[in-house]
N, C-alpha and C positions, 0 to 999 in steps of 0.2 A: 504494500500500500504506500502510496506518495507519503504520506501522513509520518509513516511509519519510517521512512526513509530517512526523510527530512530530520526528525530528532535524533536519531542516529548518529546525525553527523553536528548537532548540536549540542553544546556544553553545560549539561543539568546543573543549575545552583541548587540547593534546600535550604531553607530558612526556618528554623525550627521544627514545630514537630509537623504543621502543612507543608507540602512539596510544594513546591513553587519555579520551574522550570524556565531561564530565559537566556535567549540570545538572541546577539546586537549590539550596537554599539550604543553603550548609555552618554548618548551628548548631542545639546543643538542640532537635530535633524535626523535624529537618528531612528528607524524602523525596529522595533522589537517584536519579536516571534516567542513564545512562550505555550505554558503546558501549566496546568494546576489539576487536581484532584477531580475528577469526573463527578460533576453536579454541584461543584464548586461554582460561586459567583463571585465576579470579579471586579473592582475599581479602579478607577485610576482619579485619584485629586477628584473624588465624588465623580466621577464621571462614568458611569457603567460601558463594561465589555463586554461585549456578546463574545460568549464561549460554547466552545463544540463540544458535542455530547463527551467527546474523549479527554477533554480540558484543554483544547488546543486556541490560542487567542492569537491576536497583531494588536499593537498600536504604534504611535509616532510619538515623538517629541518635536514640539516645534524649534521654532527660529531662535526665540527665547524664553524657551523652557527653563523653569528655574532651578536653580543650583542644587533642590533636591526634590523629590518626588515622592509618593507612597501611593503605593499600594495594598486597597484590601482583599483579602478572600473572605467569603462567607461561607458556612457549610450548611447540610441541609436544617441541624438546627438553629441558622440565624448566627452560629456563633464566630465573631468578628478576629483575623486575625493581620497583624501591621507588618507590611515588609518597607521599611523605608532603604532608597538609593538615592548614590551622588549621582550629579547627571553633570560632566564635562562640558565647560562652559568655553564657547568658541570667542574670536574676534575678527571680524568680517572688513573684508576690502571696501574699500569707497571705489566707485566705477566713473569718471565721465563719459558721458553717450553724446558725442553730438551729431548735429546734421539729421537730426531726427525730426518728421513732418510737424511743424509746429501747434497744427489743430489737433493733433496727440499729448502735445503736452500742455499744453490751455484749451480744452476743448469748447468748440463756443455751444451757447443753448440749445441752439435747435437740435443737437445730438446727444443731449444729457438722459433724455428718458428711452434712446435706442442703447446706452451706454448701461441704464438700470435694466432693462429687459434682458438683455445681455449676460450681464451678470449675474441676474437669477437663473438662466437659463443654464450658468456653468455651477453655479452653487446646489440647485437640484440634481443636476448627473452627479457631481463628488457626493450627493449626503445620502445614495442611496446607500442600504446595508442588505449586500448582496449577498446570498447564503454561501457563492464561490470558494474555491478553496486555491484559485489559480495561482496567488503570491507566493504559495509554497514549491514552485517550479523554481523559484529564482529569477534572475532579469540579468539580459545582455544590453548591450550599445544599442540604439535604434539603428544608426550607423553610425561611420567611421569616420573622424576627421578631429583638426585641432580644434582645443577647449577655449571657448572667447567670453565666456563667461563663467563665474562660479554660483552659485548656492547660497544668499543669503549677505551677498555683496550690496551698499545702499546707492545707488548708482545718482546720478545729477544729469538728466537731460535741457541738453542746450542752455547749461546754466542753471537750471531750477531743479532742486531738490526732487526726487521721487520717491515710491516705496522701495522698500526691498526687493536685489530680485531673487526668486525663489524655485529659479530652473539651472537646468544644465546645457549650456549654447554650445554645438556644435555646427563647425563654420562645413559647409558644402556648397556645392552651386545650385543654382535655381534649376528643381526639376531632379536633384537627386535622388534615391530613393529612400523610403522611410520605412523602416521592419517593427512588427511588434516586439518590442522587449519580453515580453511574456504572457503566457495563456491569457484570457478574459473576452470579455460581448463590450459591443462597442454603444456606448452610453448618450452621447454626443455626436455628430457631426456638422458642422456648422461652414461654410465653404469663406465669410467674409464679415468676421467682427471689428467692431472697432479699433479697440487695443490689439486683439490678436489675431486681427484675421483671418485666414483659416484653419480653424479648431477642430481639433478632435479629442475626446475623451475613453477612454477604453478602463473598465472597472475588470480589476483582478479577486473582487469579492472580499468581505469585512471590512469594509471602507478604502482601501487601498488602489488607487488608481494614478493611472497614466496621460498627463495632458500633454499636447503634442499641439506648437502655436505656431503662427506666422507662416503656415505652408501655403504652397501653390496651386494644391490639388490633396483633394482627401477623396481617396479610393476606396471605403466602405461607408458601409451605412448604419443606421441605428439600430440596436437588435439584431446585430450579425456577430456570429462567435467567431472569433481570432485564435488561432493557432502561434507559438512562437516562432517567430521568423516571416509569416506572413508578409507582403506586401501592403503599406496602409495606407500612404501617403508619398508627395514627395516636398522637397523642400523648396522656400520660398523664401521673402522677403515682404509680406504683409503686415498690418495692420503697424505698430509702431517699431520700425523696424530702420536701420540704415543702411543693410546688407543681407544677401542670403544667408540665412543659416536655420539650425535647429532646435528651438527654446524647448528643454523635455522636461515636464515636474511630475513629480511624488505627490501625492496626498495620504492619508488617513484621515476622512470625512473634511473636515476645514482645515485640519492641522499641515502643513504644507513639509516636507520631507527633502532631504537632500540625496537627489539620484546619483549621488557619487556612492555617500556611503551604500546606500543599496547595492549599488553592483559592489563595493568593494568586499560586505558581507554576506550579501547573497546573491551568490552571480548565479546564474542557469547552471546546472546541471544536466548534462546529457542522462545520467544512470536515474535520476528523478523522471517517471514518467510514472502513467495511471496503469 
């Protein structure tokens, strides 16, 4: 069983006398994969996990996740137990972007309420909780190319401050092509948003998903199941963009993820299969 594979080659902690199973990197961006006690319920900072009949969970740590965390388990009698962790606290690049269209970064009126539809439209594909189990395959590169962007870097366009950014840019030509990193049904397709152009979202199940921005072309549709390595997309230079390339982000539900660390702790496995 995939299930069964994947811990195998993961490193059990225990913490007292409930088992408590996890791997990942605990810091600013980091995806944890974990195991507790079958029929165990679980928290994170009051925040409920959905956990598999076998005790098997995911979450994230965000951008700025703070310095420690807890976690609880509950057992079937209600009875509460505290795992607290340090969570490794990053220091992120400052980016200048410029040459970037300037209705991008002062957008005037008449596009603010295409700009909210928008973004609800990307905030309901991440907040689905999909009974999936695909994230346990691991994730490769979408493609191949140098890194022009980081993870959590606060970038300055054309002089004015922005958010964070919260993908992984990889530089290709317009029309490259675009591969799923890993199993999951495609959530989103969207051919031309504002900020990002054209969108695609792909959920690996238990909140964990793949958003894939500024392409030229998005080659599936919604409710189409992706295989790893599939064809998905290719690459572009839309929406707030200065050049071709390829913005790839992580989620767990809102919580936004660094697809570096992901691949660097759980890359694909060829011997993980169903």
């Amino acid at each position: 069983m995939l299930r069964s594979l994947v811990f195998a080659l993961l490193c059990p902690l225990s913490f007292g006398v409930t088992a408590l199973e996890l791997s990942g990197p605990l810091e600013q961006g980091g995806m944890l994969i974990g195991r507790v006690e079958p029929g165990e319920k679980l928290e994170l900072m009051g925040r409920p996990i959905r956990v598999e009949k076998d005790g098997v969970f995911v979450f994230g740590l965000g951008r700025d996740a703070p310095s420690q965390i807890d976690l609880i388990t509950r057992n079937a009698s209600d009875e509460a137990k505290h795992h607290r962790f340090d969570v490794q606290q990053r220091t992120y690049q400052e980016q200048r972007v410029n040459g970037v269209p300037q209705k991008t970064v002062t957008p005037p009126k008449e596009v603010l309420e295409r700009i909210r539809r928008e973004a609800a439209l990307v905030a309901k594909a991440r907040a689905d909780d999909d009974l999936r189990l695909d994230f346990l395959a691991g994730f490769r590169k979408p493609l191949e190319g140098p890194i022009t962007g980081v993870y959590g870097s606060r970038r300055v366009y054309n002089g004015t401050p922005g958010n964070p950014h919260y993908g992984l840019d990889i530089a290709a030509p317009t029309g490259a092509e675009v591969f799923a990193p890993a199993p999951g049904v495609v959530k989103l397709a969207y051919e031309d948003m504002f900020y990002s152009g054209g969108t695609l979202i792909i959920d690996h199940g238990h909140g964990i998903s793949s958003t894939f921005i500024h392409l030229s072309e998005v080659l599936v549709k919604a409710g189409q199941t992706i295989a790893p390595g599939d064809l998905i997309a290719r690459v572009g230079a839309t929406g707030r963009a200065t050049g071709p390339h390829l913005d790839w982000r992580i989620n767990w539900f809102d919580v936004r993820l660094d697809p570096a660390l992901v691949l660097e702790h759980f890359p694909a496995r060829k011997a993980l299969s169903r």
